[in-house]
Backbone as XML, in Angstrom:
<?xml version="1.0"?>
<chain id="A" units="angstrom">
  <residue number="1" name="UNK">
    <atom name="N" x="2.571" y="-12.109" z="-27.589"/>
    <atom name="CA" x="1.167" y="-11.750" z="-27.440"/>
    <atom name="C" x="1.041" y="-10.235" z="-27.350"/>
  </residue>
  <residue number="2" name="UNK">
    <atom name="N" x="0.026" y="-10.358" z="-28.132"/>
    <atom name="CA" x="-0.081" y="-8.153" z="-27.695"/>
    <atom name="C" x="-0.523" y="-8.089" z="-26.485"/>
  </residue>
  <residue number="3" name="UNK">
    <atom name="N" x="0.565" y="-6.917" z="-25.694"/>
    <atom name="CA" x="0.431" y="-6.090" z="-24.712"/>
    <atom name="C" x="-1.228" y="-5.429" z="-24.485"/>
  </residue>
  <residue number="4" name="UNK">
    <atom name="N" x="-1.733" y="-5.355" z="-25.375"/>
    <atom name="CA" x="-2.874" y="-4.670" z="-25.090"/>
    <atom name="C" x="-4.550" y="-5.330" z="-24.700"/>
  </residue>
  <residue number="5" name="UNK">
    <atom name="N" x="-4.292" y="-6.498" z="-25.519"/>
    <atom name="CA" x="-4.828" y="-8.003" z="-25.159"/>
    <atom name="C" x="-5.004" y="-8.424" z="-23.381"/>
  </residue>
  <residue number="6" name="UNK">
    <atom name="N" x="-3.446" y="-8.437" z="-23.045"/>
    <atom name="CA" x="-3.244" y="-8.606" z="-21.856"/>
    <atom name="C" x="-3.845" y="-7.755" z="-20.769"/>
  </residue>
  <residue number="7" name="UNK">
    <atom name="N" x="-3.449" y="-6.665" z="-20.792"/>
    <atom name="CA" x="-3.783" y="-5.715" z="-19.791"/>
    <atom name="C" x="-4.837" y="-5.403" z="-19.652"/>
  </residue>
  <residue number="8" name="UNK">
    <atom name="N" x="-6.049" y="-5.471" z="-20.028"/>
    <atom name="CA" x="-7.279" y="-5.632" z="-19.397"/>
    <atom name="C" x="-7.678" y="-6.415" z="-18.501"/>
  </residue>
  <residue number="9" name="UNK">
    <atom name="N" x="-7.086" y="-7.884" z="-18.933"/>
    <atom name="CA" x="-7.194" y="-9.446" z="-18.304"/>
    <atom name="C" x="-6.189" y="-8.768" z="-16.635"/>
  </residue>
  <residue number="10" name="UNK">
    <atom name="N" x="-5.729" y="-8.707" z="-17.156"/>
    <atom name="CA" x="-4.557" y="-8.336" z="-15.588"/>
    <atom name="C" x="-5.270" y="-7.467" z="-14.961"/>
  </residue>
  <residue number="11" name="UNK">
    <atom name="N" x="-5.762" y="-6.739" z="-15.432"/>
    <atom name="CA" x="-6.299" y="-5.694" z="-14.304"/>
    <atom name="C" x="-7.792" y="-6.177" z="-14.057"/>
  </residue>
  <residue number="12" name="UNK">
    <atom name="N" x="-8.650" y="-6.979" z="-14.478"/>
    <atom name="CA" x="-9.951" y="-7.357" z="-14.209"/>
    <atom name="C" x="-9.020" y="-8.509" z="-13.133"/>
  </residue>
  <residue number="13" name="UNK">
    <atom name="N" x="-8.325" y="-9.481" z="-13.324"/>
    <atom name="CA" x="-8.144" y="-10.182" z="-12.380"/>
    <atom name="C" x="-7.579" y="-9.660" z="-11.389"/>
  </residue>
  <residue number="14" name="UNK">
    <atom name="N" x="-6.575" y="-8.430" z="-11.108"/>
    <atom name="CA" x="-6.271" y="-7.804" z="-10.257"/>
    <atom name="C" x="-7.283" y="-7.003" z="-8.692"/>
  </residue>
  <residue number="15" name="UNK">
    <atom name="N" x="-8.236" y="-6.912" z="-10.052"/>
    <atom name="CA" x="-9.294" y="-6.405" z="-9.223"/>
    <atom name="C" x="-10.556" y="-7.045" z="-8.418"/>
  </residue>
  <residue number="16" name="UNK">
    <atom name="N" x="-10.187" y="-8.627" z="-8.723"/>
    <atom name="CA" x="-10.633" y="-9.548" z="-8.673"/>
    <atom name="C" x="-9.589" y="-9.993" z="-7.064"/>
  </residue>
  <residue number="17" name="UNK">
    <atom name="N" x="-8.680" y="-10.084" z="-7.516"/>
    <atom name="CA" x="-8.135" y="-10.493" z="-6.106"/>
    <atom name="C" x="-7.891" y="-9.747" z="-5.268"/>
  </residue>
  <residue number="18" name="UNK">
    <atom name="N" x="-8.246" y="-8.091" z="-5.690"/>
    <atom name="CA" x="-8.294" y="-7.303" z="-4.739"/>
    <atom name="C" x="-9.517" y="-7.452" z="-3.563"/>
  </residue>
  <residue number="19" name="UNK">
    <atom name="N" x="-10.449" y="-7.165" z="-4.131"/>
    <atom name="CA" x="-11.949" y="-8.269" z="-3.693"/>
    <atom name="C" x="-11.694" y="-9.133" z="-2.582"/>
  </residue>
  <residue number="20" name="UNK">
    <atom name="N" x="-10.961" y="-9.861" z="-3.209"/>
    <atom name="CA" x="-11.029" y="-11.095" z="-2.589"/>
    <atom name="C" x="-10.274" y="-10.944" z="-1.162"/>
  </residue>
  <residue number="21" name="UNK">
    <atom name="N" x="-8.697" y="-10.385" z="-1.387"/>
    <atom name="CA" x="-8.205" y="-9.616" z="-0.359"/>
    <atom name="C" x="-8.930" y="-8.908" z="0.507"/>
  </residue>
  <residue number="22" name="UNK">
    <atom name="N" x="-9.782" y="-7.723" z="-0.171"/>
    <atom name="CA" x="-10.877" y="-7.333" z="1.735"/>
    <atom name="C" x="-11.762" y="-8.061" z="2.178"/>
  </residue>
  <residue number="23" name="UNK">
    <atom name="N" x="-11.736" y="-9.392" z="1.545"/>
    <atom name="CA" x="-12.810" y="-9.961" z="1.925"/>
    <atom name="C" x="-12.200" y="-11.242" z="3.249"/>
  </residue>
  <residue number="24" name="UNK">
    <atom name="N" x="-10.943" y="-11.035" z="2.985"/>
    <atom name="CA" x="-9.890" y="-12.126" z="3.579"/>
    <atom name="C" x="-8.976" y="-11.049" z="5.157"/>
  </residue>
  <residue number="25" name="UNK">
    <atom name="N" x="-9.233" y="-10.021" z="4.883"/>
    <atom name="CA" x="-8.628" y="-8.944" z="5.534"/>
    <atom name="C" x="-10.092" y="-9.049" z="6.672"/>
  </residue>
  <residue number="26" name="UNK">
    <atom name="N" x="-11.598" y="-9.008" z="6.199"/>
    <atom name="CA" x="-13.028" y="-8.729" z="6.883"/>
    <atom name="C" x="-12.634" y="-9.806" z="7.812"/>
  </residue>
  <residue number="27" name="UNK">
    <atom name="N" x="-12.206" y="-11.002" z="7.402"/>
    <atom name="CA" x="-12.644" y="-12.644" z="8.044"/>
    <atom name="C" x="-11.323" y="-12.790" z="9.189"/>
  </residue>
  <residue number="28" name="UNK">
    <atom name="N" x="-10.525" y="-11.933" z="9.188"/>
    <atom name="CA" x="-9.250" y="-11.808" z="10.097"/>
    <atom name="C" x="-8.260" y="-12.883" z="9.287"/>
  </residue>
  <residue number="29" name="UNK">
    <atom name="N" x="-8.216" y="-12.937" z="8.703"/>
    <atom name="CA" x="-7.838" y="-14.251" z="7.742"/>
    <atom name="C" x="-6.065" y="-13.484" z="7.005"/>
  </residue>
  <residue number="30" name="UNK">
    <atom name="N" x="-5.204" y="-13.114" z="7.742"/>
    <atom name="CA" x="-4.578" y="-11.834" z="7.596"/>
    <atom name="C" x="-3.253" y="-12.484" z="6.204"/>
  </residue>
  <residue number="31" name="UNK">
    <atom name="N" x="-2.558" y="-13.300" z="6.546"/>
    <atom name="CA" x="-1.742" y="-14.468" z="5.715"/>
    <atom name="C" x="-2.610" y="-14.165" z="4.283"/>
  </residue>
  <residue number="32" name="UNK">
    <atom name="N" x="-3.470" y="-14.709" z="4.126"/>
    <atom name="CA" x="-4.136" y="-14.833" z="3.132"/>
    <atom name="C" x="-4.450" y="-13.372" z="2.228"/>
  </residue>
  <residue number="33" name="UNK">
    <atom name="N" x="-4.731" y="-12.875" z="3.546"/>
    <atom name="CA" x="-4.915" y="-11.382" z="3.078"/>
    <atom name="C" x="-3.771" y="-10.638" z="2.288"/>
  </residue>
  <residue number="34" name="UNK">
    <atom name="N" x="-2.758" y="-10.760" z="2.802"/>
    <atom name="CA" x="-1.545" y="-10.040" z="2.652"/>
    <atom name="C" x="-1.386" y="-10.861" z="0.407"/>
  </residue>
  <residue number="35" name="UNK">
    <atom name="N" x="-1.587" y="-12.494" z="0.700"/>
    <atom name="CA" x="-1.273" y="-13.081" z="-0.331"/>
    <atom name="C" x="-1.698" y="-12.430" z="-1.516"/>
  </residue>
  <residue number="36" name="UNK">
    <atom name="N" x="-2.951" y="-12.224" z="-1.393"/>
    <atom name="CA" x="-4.199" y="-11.880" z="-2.372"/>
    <atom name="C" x="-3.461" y="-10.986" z="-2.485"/>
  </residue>
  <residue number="37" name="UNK">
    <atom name="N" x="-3.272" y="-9.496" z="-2.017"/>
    <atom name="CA" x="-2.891" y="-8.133" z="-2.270"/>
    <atom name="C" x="-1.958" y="-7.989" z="-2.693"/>
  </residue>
  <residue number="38" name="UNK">
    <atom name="N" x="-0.568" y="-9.388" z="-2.189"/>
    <atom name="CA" x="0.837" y="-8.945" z="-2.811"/>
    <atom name="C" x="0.587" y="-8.948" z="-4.529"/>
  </residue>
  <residue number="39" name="UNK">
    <atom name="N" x="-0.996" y="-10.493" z="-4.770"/>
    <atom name="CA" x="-0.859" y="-10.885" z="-6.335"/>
    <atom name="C" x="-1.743" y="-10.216" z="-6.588"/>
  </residue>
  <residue number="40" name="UNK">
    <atom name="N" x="-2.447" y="-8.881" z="-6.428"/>
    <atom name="CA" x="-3.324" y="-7.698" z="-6.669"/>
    <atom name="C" x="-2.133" y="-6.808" z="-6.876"/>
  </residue>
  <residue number="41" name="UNK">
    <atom name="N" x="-1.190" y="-6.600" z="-6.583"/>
    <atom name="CA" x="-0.180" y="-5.868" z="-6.647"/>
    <atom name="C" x="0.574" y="-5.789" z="-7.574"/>
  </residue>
  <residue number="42" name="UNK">
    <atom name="N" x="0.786" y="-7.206" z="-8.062"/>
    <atom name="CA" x="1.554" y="-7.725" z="-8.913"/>
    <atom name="C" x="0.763" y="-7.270" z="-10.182"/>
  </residue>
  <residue number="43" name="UNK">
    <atom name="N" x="-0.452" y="-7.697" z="-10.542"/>
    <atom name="CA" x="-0.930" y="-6.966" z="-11.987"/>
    <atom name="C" x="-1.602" y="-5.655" z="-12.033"/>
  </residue>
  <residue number="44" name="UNK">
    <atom name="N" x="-2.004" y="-5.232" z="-10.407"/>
    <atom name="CA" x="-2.411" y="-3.381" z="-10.667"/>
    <atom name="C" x="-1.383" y="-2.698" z="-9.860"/>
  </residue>
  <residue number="45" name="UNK">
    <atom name="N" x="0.031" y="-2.428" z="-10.213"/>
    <atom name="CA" x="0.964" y="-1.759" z="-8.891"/>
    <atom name="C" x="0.237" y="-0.485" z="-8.452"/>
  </residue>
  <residue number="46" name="UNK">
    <atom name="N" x="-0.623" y="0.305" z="-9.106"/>
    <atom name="CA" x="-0.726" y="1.420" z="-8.043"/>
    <atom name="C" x="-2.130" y="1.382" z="-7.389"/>
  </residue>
  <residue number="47" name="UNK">
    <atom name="N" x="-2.691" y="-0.116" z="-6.875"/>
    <atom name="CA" x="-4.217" y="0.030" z="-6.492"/>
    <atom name="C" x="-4.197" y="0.216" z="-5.020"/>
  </residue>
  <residue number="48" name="UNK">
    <atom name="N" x="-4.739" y="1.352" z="-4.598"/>
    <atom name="CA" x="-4.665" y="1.918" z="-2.958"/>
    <atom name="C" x="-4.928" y="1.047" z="-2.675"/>
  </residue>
  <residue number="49" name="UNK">
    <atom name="N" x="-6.695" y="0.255" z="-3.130"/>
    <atom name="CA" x="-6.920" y="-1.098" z="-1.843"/>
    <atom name="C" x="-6.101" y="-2.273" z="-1.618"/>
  </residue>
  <residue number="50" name="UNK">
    <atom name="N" x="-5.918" y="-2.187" z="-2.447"/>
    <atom name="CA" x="-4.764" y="-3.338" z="-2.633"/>
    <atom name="C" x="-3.628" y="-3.506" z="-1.340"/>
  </residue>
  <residue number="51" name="UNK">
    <atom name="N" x="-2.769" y="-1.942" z="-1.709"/>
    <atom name="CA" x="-1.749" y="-1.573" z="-0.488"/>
    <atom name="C" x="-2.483" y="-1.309" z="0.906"/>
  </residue>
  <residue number="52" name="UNK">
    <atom name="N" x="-3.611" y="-1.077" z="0.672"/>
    <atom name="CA" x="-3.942" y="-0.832" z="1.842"/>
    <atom name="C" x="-4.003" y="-2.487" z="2.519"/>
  </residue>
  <residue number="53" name="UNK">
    <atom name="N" x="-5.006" y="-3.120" z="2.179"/>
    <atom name="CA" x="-5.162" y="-4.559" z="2.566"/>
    <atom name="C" x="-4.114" y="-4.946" z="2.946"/>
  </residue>
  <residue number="54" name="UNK">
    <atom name="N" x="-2.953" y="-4.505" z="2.029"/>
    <atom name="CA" x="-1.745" y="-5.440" z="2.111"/>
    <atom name="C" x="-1.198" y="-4.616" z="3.640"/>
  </residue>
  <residue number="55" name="UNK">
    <atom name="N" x="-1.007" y="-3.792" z="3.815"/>
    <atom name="CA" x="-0.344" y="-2.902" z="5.123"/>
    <atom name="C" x="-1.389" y="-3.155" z="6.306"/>
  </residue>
  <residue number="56" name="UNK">
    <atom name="N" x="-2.898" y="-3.239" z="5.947"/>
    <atom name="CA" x="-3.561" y="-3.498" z="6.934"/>
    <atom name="C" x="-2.998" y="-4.753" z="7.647"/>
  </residue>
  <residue number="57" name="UNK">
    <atom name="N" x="-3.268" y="-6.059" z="6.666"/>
    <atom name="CA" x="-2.878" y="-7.328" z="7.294"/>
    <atom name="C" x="-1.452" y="-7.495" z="7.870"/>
  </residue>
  <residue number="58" name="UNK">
    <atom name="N" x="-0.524" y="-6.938" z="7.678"/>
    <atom name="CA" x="0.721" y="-6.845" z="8.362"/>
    <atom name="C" x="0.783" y="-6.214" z="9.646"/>
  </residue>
  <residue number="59" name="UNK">
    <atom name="N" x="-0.178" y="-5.103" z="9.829"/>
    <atom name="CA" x="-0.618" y="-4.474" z="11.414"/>
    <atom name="C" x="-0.928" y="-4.941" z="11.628"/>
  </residue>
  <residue number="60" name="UNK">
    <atom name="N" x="-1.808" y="-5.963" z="11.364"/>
    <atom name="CA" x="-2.775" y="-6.903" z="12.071"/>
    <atom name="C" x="-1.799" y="-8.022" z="12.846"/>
  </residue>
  <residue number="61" name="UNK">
    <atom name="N" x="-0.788" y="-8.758" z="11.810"/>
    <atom name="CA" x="-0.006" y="-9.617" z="12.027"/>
    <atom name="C" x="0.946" y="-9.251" z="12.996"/>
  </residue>
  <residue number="62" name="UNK">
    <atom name="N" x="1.653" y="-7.702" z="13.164"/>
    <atom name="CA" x="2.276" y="-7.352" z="13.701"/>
    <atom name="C" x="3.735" y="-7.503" z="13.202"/>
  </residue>
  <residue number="63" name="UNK">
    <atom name="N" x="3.928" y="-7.206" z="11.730"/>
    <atom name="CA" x="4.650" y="-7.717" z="10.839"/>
    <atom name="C" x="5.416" y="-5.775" z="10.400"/>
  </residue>
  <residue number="64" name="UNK">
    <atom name="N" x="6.726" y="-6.181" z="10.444"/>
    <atom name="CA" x="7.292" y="-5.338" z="9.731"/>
    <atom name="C" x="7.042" y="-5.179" z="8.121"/>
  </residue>
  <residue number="65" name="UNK">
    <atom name="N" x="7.132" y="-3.774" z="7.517"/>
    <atom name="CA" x="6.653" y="-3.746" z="5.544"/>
    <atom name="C" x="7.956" y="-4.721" z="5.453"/>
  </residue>
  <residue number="66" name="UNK">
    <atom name="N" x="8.072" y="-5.834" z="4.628"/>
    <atom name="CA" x="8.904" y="-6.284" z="3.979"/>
    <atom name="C" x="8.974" y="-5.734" z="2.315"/>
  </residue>
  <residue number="67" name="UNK">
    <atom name="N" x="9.887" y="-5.884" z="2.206"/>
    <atom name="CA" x="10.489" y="-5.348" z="0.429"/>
    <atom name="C" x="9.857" y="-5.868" z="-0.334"/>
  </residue>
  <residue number="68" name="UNK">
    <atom name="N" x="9.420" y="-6.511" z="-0.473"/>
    <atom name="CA" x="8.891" y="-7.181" z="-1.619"/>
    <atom name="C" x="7.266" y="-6.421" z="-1.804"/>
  </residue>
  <residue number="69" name="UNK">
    <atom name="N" x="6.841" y="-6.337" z="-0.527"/>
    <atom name="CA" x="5.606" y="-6.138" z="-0.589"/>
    <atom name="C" x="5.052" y="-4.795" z="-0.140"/>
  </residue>
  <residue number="70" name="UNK">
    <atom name="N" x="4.807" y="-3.785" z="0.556"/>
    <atom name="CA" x="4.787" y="-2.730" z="0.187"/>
    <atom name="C" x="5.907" y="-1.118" z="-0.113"/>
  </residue>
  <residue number="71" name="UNK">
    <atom name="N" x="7.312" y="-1.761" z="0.717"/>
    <atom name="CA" x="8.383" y="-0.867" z="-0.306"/>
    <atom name="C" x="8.496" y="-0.687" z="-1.352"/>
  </residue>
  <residue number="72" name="UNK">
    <atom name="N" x="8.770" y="-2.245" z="-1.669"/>
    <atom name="CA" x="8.925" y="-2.447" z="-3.224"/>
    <atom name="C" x="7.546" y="-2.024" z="-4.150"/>
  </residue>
  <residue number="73" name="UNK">
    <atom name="N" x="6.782" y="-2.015" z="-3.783"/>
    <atom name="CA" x="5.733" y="-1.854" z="-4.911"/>
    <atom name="C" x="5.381" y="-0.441" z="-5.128"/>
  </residue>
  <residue number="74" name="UNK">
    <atom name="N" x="5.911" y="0.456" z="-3.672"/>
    <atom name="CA" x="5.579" y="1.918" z="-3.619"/>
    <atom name="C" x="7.053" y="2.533" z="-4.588"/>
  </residue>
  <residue number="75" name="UNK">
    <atom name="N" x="7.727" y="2.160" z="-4.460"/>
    <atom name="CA" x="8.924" y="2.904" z="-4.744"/>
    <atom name="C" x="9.647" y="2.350" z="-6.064"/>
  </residue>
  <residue number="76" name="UNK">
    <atom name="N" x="8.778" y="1.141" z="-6.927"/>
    <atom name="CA" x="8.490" y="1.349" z="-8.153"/>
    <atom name="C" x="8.199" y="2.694" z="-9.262"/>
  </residue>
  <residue number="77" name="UNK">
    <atom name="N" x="7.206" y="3.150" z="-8.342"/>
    <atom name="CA" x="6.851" y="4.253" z="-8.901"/>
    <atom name="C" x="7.079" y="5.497" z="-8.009"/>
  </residue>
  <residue number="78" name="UNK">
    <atom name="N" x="8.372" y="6.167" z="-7.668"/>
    <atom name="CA" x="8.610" y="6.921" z="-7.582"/>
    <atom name="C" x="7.584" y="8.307" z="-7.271"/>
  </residue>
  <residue number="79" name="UNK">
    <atom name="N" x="6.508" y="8.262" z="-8.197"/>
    <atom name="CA" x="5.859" y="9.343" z="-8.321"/>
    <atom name="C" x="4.278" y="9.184" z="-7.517"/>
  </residue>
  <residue number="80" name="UNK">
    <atom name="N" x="4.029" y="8.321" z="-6.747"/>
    <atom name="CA" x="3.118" y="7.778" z="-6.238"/>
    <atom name="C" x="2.583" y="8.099" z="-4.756"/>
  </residue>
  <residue number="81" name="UNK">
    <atom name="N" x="2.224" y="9.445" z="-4.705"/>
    <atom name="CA" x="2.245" y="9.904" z="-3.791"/>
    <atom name="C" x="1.295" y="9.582" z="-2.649"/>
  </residue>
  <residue number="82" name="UNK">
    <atom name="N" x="0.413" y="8.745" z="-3.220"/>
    <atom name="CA" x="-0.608" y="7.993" z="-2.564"/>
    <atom name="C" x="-0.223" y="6.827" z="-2.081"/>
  </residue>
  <residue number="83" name="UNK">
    <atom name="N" x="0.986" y="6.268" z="-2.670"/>
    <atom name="CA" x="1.649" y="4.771" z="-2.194"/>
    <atom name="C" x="2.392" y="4.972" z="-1.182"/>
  </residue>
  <residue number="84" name="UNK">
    <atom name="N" x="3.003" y="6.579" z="-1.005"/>
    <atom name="CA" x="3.801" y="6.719" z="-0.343"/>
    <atom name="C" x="3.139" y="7.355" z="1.163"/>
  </residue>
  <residue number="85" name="UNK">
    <atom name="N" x="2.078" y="7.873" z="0.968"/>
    <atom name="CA" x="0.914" y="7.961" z="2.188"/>
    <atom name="C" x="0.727" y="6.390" z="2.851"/>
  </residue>
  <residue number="86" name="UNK">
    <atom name="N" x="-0.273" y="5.320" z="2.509"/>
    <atom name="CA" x="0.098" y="4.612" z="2.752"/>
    <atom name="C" x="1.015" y="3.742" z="3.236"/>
  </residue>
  <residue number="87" name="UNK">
    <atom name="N" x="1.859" y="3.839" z="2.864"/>
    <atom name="CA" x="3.107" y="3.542" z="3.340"/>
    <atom name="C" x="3.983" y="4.172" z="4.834"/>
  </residue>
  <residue number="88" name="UNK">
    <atom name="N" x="3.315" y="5.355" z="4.560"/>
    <atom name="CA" x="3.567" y="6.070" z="5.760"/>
    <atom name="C" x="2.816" y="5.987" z="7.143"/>
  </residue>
  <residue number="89" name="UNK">
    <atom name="N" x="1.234" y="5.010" z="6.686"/>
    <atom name="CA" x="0.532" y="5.117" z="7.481"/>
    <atom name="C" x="0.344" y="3.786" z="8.603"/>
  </residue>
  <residue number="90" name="UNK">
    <atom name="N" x="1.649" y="3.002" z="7.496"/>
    <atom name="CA" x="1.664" y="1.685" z="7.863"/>
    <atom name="C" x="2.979" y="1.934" z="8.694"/>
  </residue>
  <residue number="91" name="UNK">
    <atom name="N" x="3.663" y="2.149" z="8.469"/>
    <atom name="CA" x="5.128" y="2.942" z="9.156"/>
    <atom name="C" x="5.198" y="3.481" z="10.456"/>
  </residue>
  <residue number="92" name="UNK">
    <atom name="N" x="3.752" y="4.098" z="10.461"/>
    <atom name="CA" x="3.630" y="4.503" z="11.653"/>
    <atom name="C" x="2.979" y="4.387" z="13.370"/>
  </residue>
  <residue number="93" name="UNK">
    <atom name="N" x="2.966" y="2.963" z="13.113"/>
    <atom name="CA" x="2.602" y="2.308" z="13.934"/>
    <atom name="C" x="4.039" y="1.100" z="14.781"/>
  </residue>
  <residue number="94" name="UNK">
    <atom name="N" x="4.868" y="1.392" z="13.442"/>
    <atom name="CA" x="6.146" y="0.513" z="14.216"/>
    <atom name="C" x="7.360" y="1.179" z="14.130"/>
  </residue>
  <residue number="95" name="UNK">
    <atom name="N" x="7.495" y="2.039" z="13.326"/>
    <atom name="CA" x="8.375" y="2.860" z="12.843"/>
    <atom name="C" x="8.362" y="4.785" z="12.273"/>
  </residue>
  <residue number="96" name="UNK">
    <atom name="N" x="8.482" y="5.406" z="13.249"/>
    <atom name="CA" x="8.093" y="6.878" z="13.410"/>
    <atom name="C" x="9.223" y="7.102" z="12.239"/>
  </residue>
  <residue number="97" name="UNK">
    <atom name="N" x="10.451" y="7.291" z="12.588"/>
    <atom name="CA" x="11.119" y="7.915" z="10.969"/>
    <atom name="C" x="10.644" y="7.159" z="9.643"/>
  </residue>
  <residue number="98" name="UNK">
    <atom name="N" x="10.439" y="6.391" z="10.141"/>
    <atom name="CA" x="9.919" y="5.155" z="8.552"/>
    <atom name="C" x="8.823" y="6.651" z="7.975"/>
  </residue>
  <residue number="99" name="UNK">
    <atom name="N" x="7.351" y="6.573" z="9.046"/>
    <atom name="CA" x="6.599" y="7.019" z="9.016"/>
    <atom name="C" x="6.879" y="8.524" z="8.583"/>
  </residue>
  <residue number="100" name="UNK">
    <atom name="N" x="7.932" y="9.452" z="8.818"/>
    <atom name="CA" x="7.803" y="10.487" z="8.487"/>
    <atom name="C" x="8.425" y="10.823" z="7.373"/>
  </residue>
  <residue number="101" name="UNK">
    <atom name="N" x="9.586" y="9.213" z="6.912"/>
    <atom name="CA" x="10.044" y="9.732" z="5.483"/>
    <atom name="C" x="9.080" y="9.401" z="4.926"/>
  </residue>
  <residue number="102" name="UNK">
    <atom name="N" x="7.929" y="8.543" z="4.811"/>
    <atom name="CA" x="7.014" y="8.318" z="3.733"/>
    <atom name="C" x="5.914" y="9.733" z="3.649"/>
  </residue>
  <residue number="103" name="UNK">
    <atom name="N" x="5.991" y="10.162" z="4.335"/>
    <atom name="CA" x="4.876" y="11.253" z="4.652"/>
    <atom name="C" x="5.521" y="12.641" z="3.513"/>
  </residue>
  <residue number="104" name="UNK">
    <atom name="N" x="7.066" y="12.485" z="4.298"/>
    <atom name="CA" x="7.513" y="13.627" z="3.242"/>
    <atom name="C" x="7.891" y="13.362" z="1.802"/>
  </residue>
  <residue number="105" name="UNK">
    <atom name="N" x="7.966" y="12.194" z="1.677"/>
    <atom name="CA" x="7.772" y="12.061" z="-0.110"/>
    <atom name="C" x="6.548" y="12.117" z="-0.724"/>
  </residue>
  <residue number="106" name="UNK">
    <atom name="N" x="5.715" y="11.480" z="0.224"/>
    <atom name="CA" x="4.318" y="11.421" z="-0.274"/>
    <atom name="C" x="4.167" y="13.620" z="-0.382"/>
  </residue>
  <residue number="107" name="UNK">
    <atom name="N" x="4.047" y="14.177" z="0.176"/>
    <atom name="CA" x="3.994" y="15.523" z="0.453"/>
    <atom name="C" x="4.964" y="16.805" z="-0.578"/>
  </residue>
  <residue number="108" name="UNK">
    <atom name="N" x="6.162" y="15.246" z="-0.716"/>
    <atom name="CA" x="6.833" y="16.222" z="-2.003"/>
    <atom name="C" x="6.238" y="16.318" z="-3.261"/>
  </residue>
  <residue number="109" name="UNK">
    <atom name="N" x="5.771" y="15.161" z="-3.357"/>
    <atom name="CA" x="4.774" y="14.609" z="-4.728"/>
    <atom name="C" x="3.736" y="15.448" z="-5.022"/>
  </residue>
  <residue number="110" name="UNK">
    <atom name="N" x="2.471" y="15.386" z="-3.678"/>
    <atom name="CA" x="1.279" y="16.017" z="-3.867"/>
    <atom name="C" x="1.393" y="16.594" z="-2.358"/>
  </residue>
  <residue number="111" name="UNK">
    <atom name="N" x="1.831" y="18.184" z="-2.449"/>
    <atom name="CA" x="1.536" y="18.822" z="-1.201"/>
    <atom name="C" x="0.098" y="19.081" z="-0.449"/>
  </residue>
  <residue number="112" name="UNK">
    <atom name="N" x="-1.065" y="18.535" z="-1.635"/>
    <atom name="CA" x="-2.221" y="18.980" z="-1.323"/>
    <atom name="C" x="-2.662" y="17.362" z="-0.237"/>
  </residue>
  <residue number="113" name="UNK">
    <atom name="N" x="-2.108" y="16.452" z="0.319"/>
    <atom name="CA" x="-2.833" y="15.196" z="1.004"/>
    <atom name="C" x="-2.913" y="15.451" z="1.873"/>
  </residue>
  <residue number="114" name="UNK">
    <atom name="N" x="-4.268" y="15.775" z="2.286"/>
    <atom name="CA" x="-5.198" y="16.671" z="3.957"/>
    <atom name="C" x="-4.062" y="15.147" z="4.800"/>
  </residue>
  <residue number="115" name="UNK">
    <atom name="N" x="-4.381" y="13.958" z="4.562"/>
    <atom name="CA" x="-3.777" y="12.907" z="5.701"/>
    <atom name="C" x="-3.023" y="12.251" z="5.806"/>
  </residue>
  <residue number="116" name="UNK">
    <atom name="N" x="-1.810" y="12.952" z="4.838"/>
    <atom name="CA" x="-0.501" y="12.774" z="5.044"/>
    <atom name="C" x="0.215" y="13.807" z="5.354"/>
  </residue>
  <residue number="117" name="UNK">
    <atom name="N" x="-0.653" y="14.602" z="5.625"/>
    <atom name="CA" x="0.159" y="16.291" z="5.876"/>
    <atom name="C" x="-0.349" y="16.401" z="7.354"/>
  </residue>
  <residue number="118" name="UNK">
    <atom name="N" x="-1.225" y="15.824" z="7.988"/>
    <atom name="CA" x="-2.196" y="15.444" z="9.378"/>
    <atom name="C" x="-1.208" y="14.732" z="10.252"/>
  </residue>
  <residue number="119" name="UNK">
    <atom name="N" x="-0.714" y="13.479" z="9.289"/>
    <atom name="CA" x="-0.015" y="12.330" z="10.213"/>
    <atom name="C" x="1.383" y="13.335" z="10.223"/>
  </residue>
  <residue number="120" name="UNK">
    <atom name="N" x="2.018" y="13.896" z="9.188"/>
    <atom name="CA" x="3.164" y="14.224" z="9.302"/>
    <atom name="C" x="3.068" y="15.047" z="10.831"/>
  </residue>
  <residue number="121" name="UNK">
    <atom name="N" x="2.327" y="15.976" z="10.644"/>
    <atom name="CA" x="2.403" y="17.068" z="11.639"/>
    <atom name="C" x="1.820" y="16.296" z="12.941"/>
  </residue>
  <residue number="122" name="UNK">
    <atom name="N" x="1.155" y="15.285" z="13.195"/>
    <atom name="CA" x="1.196" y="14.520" z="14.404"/>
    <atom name="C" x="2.579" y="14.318" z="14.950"/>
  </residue>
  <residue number="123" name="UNK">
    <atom name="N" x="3.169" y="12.977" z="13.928"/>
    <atom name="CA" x="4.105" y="12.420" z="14.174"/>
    <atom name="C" x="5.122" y="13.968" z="14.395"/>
  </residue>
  <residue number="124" name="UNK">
    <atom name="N" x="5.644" y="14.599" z="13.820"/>
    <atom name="CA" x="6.583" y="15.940" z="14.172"/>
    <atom name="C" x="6.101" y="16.444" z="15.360"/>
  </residue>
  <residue number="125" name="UNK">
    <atom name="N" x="5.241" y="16.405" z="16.101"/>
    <atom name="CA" x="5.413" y="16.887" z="17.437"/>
    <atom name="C" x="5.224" y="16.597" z="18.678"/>
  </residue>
  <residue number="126" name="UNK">
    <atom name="N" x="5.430" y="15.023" z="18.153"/>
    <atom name="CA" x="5.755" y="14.199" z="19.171"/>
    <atom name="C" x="7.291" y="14.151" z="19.899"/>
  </residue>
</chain>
C-alpha cells in the first residue's frame, strides 16, 4: 500500500485518540488514559499531548516511565527536545537524576526551553 495513503489516516486517528486520551486523563480514568496515548504514540511519535497524557496518567498512578512508553518513544527520536522536556518533567517527581538527564538533553537539543532550563536549574540547587 502507498505510504502516503496511509499517513494521513494514522495521524487523523492518532489525533483522534489523542482526544480521547485527555478526555480519559479529565475523568481520572488514568489506565485508560495512559492506553489511548501509548496508541496516540504509536501513529504520531512526536505528539506533546500525547506524552504528556501519557506521563500525566503515570503521576497520577504513581507509576514509574516504563520503556515502552515514554523512554522508548522519546529516545526514538534522538533529536526531540520537547520529548525530552517532558520526559524530564515526568522524572521529576520520582526520579531527580532521571529528571536532570532529561533536562540536559532536552537543553542540548534546544538551549532556548524557558521550562526545561527552569526545572533544570530548580532541580540543580537542590
Amino acid at each position: 500500500m502507498n505510504a502516503s495513503l496511509v499517513w494521513p489516516h494514522s495521524k487523523g486517528k492518532g489525533a483522534v485518540l489523542q482526544a480521547q486520551a485527555s478526555v480519559k486523563l479529565a475523568q481520572r480514568q488514568f489506565a485508560q488514559a495512559a492506553k489511548l496515548a501509548g496508541d496516540s504514540l504509536d501513529m504520531t511519535p512526536e505528539s506533546v499531548v500525547a506524552l504528556n497524557v501519557l506521563g500525566a496518567s503515570y503521576v497520577a498512578q504513581k507509576q514509574a516511565i516504563r520503556d515502552r512508553s515514554n523512554k522508548g518513544t522519546v529516545e526514538q527520536d534522538p533529536n526531540w527536545a520537547e520529548g525530552f522536556e517532558i520526559l524530564g518533567r515526568v522524572a521529576q517527581r520520582t526520579d531527580a537524576s532521571g529528571a536532570l538527564d532529561a533536562f540536559n538533553k532536552a537543553l542540548t537539543i534546544n538551549p532556548n526551553l524557558t521550562q526545561a532550563s527552569l526545572a533544570w536549574r530548580h532541580l540543580f540547587s537542590e
